[in-house]
KEDO-707508 format. One record per residue (C-alpha): z, x, y; residue number from 1; residue in one letter. Coordinates in nm, 2 decimals. Example, Ala and Ser with C-alpha at 12.3 -4.5 7.8 and 13.67 -1.06 7.14 Angstrom:
# residues 2
<Z: 0.78; X: 1.23; Y: -0.45; n: 1; res: A>
<Z: 0.71; X: 1.37; Y: -0.11; n: 2; res: S>
This chain:
# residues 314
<Z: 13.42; X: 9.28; Y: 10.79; n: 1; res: X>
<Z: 13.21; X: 9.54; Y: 10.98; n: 2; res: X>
<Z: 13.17; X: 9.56; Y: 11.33; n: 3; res: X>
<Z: 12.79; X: 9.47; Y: 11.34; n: 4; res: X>
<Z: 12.65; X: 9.13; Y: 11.35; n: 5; res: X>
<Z: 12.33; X: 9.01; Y: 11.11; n: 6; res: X>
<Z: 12.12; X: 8.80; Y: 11.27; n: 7; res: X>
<Z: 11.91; X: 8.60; Y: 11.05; n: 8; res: X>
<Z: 11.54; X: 8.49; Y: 11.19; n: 9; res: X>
<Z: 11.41; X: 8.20; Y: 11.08; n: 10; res: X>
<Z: 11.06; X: 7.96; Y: 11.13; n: 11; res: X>
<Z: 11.20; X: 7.59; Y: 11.32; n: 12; res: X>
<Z: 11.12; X: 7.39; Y: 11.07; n: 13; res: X>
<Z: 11.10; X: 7.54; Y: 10.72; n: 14; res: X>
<Z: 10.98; X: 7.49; Y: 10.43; n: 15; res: X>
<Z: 11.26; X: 7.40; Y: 10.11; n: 16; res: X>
<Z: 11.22; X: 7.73; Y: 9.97; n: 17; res: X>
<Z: 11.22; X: 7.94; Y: 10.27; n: 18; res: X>
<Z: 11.51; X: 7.73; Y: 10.41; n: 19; res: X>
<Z: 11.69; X: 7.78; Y: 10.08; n: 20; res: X>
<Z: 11.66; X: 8.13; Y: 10.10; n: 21; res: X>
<Z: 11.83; X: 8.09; Y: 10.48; n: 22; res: X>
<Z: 12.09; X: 7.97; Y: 10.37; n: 23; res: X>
<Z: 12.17; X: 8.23; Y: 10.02; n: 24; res: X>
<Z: 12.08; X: 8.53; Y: 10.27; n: 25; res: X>
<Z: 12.36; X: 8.39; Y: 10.51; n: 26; res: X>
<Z: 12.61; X: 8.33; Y: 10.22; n: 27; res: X>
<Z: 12.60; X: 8.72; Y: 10.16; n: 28; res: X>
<Z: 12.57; X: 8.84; Y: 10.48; n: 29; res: X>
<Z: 12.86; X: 8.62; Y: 10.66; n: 30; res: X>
<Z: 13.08; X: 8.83; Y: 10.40; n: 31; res: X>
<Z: 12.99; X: 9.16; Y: 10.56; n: 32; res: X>
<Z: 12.99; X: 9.12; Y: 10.90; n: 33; res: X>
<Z: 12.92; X: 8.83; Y: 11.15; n: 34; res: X>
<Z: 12.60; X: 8.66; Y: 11.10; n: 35; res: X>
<Z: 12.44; X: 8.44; Y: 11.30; n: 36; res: X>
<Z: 12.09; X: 8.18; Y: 11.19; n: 37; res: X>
<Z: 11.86; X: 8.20; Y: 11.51; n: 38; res: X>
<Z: 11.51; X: 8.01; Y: 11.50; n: 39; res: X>
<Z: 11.21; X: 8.23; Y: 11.65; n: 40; res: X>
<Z: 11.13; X: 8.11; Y: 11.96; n: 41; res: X>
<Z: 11.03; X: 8.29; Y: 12.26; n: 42; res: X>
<Z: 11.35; X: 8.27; Y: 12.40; n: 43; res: X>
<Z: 11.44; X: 8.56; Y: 12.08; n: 44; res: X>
<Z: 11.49; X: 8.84; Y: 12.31; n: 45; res: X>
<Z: 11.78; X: 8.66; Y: 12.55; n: 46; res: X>
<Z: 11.94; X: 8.55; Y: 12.23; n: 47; res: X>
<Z: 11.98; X: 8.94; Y: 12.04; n: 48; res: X>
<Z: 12.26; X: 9.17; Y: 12.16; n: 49; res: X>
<Z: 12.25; X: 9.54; Y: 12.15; n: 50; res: X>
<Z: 12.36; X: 9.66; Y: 11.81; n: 51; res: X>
<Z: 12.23; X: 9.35; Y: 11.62; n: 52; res: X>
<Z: 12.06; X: 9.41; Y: 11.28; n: 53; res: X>
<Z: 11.79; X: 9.15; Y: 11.25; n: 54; res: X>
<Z: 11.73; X: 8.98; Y: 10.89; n: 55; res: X>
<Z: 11.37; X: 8.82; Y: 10.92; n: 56; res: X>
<Z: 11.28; X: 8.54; Y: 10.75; n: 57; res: X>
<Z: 11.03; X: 8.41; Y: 10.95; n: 58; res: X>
<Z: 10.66; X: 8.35; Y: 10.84; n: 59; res: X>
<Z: 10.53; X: 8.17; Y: 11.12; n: 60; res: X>
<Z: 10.15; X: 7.95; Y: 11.09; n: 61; res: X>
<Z: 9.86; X: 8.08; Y: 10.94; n: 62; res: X>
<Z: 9.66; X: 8.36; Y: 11.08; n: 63; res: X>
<Z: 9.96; X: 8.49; Y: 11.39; n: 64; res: X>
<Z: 10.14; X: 8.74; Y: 11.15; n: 65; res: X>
<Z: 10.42; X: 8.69; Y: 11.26; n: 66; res: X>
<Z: 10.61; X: 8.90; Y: 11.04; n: 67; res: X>
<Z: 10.43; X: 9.19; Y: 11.20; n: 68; res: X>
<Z: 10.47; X: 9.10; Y: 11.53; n: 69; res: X>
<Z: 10.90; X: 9.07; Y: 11.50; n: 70; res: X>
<Z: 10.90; X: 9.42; Y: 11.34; n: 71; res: X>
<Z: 10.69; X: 9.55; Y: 11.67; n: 72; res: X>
<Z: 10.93; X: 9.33; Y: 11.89; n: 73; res: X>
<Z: 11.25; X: 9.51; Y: 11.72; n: 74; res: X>
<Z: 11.05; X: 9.86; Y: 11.74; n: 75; res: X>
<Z: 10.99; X: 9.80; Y: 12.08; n: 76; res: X>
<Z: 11.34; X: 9.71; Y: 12.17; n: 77; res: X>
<Z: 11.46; X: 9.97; Y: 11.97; n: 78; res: X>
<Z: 11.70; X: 9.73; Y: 11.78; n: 79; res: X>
<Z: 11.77; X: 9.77; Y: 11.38; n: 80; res: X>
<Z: 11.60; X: 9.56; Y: 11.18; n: 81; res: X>
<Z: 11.59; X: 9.48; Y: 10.78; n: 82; res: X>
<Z: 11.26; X: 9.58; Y: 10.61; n: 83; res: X>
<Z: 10.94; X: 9.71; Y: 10.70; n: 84; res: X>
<Z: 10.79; X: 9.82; Y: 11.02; n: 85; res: X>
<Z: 10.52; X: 9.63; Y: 11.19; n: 86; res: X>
<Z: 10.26; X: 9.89; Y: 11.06; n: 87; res: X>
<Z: 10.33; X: 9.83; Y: 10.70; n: 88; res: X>
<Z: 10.33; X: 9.42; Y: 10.72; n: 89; res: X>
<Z: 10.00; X: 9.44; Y: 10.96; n: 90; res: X>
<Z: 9.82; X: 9.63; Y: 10.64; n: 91; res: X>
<Z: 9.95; X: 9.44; Y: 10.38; n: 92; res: X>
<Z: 9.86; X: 9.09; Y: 10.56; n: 93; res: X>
<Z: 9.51; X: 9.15; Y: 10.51; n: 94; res: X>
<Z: 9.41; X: 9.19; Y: 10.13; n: 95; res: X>
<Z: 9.11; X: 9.37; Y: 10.24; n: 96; res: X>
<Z: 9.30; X: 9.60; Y: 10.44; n: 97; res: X>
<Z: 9.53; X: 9.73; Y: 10.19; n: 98; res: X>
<Z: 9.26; X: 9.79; Y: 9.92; n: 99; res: X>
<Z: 9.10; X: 10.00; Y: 10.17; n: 100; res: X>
<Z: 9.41; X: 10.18; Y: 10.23; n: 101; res: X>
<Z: 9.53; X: 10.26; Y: 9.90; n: 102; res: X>
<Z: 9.17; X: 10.36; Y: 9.72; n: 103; res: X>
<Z: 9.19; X: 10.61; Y: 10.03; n: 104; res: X>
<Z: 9.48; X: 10.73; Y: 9.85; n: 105; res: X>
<Z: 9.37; X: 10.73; Y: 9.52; n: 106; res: X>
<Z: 9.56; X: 10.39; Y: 9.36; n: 107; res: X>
<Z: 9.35; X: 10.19; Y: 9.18; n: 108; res: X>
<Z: 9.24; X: 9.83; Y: 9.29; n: 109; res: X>
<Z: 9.00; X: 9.65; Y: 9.17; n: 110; res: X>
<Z: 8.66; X: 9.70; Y: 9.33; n: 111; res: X>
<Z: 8.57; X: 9.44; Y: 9.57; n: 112; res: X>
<Z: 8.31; X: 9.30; Y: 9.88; n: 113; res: X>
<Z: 8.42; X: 9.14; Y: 10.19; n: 114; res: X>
<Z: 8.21; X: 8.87; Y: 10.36; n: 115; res: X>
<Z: 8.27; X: 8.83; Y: 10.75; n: 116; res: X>
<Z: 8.11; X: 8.56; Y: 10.83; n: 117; res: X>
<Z: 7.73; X: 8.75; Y: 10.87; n: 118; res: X>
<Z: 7.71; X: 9.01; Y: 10.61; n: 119; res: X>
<Z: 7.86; X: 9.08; Y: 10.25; n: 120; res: X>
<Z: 8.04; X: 9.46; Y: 10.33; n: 121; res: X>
<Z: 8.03; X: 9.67; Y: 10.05; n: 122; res: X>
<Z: 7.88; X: 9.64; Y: 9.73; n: 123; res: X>
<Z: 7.98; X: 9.31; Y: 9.52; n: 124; res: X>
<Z: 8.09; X: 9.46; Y: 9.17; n: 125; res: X>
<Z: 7.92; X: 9.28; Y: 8.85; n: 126; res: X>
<Z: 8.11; X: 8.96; Y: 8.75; n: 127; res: X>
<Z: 8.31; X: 8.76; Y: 8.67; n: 128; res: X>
<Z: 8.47; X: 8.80; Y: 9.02; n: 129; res: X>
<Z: 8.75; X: 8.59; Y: 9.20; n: 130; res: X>
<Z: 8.73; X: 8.50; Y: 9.57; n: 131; res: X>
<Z: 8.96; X: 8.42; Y: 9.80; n: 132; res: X>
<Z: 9.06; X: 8.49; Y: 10.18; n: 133; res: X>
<Z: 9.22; X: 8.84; Y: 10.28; n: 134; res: X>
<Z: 9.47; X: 8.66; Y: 10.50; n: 135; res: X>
<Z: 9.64; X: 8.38; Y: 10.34; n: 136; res: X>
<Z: 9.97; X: 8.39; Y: 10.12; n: 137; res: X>
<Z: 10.12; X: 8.16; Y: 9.83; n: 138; res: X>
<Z: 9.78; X: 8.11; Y: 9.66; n: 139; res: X>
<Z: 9.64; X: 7.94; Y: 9.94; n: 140; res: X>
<Z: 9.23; X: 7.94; Y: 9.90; n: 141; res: X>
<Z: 9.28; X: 8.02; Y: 9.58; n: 142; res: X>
<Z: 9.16; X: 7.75; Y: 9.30; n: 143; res: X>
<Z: 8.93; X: 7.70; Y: 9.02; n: 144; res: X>
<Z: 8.57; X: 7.75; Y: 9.22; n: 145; res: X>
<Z: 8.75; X: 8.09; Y: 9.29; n: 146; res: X>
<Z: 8.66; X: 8.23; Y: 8.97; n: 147; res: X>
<Z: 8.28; X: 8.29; Y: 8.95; n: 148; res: X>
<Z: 8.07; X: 8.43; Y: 8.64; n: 149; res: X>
<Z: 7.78; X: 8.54; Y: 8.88; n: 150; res: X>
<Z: 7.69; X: 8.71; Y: 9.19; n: 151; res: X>
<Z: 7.51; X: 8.42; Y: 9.37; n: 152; res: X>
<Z: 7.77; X: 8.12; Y: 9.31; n: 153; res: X>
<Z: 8.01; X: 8.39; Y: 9.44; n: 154; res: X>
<Z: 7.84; X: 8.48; Y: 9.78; n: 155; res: X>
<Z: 7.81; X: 8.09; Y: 9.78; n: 156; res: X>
<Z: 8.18; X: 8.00; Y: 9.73; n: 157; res: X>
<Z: 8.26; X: 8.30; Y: 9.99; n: 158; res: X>
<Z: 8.05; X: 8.10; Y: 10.22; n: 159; res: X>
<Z: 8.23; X: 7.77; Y: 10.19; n: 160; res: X>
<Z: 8.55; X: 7.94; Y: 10.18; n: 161; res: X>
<Z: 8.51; X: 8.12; Y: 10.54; n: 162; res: X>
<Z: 8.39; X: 7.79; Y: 10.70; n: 163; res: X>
<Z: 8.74; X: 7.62; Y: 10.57; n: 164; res: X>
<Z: 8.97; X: 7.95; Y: 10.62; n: 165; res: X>
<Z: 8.78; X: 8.05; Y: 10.95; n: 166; res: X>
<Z: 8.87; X: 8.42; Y: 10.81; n: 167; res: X>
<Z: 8.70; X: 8.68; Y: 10.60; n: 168; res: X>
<Z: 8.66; X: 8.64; Y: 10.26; n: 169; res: X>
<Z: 8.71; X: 8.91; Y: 9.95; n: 170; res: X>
<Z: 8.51; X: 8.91; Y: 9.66; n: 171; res: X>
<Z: 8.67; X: 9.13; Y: 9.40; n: 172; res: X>
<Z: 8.63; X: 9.21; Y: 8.99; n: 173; res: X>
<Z: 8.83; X: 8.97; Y: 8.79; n: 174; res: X>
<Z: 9.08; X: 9.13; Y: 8.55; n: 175; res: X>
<Z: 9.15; X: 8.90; Y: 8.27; n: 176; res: X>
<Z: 9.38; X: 9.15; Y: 8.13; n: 177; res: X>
<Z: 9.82; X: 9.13; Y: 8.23; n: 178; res: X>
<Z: 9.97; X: 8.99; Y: 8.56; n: 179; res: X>
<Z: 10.23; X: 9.16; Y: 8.64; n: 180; res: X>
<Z: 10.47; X: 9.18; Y: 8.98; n: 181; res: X>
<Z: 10.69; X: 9.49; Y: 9.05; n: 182; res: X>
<Z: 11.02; X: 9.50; Y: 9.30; n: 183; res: X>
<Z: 11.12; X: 9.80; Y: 9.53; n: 184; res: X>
<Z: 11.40; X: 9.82; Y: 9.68; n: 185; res: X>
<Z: 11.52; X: 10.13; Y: 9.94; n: 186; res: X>
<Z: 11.39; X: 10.35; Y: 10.16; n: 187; res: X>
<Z: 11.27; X: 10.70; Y: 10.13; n: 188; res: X>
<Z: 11.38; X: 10.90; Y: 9.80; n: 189; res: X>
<Z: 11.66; X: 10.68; Y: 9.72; n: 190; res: X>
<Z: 11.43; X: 10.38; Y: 9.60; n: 191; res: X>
<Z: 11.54; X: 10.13; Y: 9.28; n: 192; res: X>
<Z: 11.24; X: 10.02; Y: 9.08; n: 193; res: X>
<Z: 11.31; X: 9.62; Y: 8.93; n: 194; res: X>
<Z: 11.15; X: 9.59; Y: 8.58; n: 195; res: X>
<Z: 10.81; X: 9.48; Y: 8.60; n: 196; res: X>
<Z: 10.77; X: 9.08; Y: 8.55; n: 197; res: X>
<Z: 10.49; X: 8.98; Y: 8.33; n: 198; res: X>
<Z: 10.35; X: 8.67; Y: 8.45; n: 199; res: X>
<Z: 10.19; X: 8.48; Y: 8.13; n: 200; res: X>
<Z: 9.97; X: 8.18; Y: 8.24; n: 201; res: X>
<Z: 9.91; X: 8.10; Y: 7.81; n: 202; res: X>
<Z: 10.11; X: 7.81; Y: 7.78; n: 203; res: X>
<Z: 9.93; X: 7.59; Y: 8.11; n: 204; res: X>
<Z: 9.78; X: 7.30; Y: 8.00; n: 205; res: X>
<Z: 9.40; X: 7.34; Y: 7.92; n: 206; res: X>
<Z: 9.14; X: 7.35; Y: 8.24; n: 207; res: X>
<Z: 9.43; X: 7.49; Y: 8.44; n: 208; res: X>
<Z: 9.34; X: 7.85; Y: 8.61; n: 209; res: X>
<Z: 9.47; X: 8.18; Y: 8.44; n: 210; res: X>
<Z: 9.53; X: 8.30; Y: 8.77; n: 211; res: X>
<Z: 9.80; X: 8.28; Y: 9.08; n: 212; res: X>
<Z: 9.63; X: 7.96; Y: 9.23; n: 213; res: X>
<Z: 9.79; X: 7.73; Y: 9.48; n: 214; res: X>
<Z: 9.79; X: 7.51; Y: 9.23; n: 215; res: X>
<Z: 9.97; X: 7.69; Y: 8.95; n: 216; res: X>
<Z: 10.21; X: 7.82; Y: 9.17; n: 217; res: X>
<Z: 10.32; X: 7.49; Y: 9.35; n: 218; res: X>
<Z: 10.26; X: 7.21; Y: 9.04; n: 219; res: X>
<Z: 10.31; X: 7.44; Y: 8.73; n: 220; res: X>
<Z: 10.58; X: 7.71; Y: 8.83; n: 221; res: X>
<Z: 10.78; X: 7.52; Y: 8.52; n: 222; res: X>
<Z: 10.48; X: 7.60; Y: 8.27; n: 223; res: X>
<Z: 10.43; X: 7.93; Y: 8.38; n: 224; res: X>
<Z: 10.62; X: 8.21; Y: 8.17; n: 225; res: X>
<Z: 10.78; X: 8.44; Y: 8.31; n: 226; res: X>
<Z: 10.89; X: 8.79; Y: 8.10; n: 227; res: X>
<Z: 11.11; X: 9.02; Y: 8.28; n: 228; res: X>
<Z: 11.12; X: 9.32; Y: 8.15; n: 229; res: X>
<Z: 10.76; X: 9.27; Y: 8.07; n: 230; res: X>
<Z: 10.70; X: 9.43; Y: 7.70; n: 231; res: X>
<Z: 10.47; X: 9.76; Y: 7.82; n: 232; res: X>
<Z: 10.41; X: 10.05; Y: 7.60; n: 233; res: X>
<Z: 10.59; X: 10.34; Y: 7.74; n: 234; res: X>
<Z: 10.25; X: 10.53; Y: 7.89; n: 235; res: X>
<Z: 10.11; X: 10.19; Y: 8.08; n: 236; res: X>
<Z: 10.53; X: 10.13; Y: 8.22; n: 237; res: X>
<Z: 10.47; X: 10.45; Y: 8.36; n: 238; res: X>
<Z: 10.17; X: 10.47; Y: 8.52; n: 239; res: X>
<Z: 10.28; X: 10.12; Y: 8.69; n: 240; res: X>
<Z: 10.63; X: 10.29; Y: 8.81; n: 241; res: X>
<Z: 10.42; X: 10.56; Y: 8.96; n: 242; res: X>
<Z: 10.17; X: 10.29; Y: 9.11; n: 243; res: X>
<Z: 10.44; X: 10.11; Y: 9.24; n: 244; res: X>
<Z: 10.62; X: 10.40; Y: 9.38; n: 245; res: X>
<Z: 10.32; X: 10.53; Y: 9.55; n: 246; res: X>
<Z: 10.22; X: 10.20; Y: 9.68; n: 247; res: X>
<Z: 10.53; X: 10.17; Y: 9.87; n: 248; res: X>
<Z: 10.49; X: 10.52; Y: 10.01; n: 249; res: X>
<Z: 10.15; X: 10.50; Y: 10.15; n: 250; res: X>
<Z: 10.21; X: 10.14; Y: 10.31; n: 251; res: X>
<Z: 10.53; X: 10.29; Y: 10.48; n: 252; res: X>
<Z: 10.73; X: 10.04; Y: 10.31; n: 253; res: X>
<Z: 11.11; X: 10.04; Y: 10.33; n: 254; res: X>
<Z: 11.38; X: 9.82; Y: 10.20; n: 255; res: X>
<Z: 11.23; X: 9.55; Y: 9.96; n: 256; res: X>
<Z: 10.87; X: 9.54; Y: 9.89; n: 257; res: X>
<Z: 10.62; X: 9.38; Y: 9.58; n: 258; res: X>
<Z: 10.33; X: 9.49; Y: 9.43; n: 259; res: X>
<Z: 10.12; X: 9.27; Y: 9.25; n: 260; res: X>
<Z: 9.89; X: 9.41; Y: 8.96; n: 261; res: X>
<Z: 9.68; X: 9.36; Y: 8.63; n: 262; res: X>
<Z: 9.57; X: 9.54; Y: 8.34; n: 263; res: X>
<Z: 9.28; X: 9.65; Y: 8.24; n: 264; res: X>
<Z: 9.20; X: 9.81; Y: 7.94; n: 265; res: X>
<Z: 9.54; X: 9.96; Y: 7.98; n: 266; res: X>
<Z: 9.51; X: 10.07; Y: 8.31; n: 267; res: X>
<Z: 9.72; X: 9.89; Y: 8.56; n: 268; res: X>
<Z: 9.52; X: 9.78; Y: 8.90; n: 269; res: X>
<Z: 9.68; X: 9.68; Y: 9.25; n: 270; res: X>
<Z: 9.57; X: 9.29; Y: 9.35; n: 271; res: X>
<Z: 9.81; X: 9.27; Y: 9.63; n: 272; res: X>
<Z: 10.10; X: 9.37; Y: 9.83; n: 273; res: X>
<Z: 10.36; X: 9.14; Y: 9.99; n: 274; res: X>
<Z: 10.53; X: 9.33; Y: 10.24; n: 275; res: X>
<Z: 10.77; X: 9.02; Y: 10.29; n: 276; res: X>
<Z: 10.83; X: 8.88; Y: 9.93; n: 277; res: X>
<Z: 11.02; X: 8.57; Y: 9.88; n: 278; res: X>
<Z: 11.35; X: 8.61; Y: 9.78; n: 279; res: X>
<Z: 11.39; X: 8.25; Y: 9.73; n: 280; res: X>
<Z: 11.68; X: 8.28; Y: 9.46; n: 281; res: X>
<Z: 11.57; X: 8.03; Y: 9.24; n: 282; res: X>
<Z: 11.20; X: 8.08; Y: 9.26; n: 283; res: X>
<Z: 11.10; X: 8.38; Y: 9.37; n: 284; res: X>
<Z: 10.99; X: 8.71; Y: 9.16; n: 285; res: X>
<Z: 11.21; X: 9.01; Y: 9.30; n: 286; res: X>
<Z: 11.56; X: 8.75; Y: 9.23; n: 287; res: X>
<Z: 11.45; X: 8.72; Y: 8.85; n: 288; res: X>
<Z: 11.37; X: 9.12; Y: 8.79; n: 289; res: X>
<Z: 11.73; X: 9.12; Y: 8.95; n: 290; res: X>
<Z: 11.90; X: 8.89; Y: 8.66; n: 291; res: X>
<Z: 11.75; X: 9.10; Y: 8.42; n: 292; res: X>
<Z: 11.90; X: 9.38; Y: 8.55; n: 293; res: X>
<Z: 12.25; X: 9.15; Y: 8.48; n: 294; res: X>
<Z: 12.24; X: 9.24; Y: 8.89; n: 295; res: X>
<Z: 12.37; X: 8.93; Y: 9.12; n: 296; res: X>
<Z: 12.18; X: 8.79; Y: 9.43; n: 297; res: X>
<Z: 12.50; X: 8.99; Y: 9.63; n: 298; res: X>
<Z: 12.38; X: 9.29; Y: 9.49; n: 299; res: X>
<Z: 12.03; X: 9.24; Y: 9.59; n: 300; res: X>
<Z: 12.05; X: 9.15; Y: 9.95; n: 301; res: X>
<Z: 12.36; X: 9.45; Y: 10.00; n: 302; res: X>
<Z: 12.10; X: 9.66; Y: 9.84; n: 303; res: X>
<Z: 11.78; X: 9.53; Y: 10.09; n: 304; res: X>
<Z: 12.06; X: 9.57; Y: 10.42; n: 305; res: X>
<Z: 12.23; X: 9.92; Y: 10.31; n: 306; res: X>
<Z: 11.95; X: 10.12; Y: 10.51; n: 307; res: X>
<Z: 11.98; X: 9.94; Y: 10.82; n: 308; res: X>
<Z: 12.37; X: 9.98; Y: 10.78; n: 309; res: X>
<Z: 12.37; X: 10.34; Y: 10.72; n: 310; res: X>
<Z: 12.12; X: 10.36; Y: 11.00; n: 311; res: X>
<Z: 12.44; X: 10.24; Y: 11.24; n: 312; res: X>
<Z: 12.70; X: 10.46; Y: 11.05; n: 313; res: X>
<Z: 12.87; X: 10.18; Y: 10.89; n: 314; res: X>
């Protein structure tokens, strides 16, 4: 045992998954050092000592990105934390955002509008396009009138969608090609890259979307194949590696990160960017890349806290 404690944040009440992955995130850390499950509150600040290391796994409600506002809190306070800094998770919680952010820096992304509520911003790119919000997470506002085959039904559905979502709304180019998801773990230069995860939507029943939708992810998870390493020719693996890697760089990213892509034509595009992915360890992506590594969930959650431990010189 090290002379540090981990301090686990978590939402009050939640949901089976997150609360799941509580409770495996505890069961590694209380082996390294005392560990402690606190629910974020605004009594958080009474409740931390000095020298903590703060584990977040707190999501918060829709639209208060929270995960961005702890990092601030522990920047502010000066205290060590586990994962990325507010900067990084305020980017990446808007989809919009971080397409801006990384065509700045040259990284493909599909090309895409945003509608605000008045206008359409930026040119809407020839169809078939997808729609969905820029600020929701686990396919939420994503379902089968997302996918449009002309420009007009999609301005129309981007309409509906921001009266429901009270947010803006993305209208991007469809990629019918790959889905794949890519792991990062580190900081810095010394950064492990999981195998990309090919995420094969063939074998869904018919009428189903080909596509991350709410839906397929919460009633068809079991359908839904999953092949990790995905099976890429050795020029497309490497132009996702180097996507990957620069993705994480630009966004500031440190400890775990994942970005979400498809192909096209060969060439592998950036969808999205989860600054907080799940790590859910019967569920989530980055916890299958890591069994097909023949890595442990031990070895993944040492691997996310060995910064912030290195940071305190133990």
């Amino acid at each position: 045992m090290i002379g540090v404690r981990f301090v686990i944040l978590k939402d009050i009440s939640p949901e089976a998954a997150r609360d799941r992955t509580v409770k495996a995130v505890f069961d590694v850390l209380k082996n390294i050092a005392e560990t402690q499950i606190i629910d974020f509150d605004v009594s958080l600040m009474q409740k931390l000592r000095k020298g903590d290391v703060v584990f977040n796994l707190a999501i918060g409600k829709r639209h208060d990105f929270l995960q961005g506002a702890i990092s601030a809190i522990m920047e502010w306070m000066e205290n060590e934390f586990v994962g990325s800094p507010a900067y990084t998770h305020y980017v990446c919680l808007d989809k919009f955002t971080t397409k801006s952010l990384l065509n700045s820096y040259g990284i493909p992304t599909p090309p895409g509008a945003l509608f605000n509520g008045n206008d359409f911003v930026g040119g809407i790119p020839t169809p078939p396009l997808i729609v969905k919000p820029v600020a929701e997470g686990s396919g939420i506002g994503v379902d089968s009138d997302s996918l449009c085959d002309n420009v007009e039904r999609a301005k129309e559905t981007a309409k509906r969608k921001f009266v429901k979502f009270g947010e803006p709304i993305m209208i991007e180019k469809y990629l019918s090609g790959t889905e794949l998801t890519i792991g990062i773990l580190g900081y810095g230069s010394e950064l492990k890259i999981l195998p990309p995860l090919e995420i094969d939507f063939s074998d869904l029943p018919r009428g189903v979307e080909r596509f991350y939708s709410q839906r397929v992810k919460e009633e068809y998870a079991s359908q839904t194949i999953y092949r990790c390493p995905a099976n890429l020719g050795e020029k497309i693996y490497n132009d996702v590696i180097n996507i990957a890697k620069k993705t994480f760089e630009v966004t500031k990213a440190r400890d775990y990160l994942r970005v979400d892509m498809r192909l096209d034509d060969g060439q592998p595009y950036v969808i999205e960017v989860n600054s907080m992915p799940g790590l859910d360890p019967q569920n989530s992506d980055i916890p299958k890349m890591v069994r097909a590594m023949s890595k442990d969930y031990n070895w993944l959650i040492k691997s996310i806290v060995k910064r912030s431990l290195q940071t305190l010189g133990v």
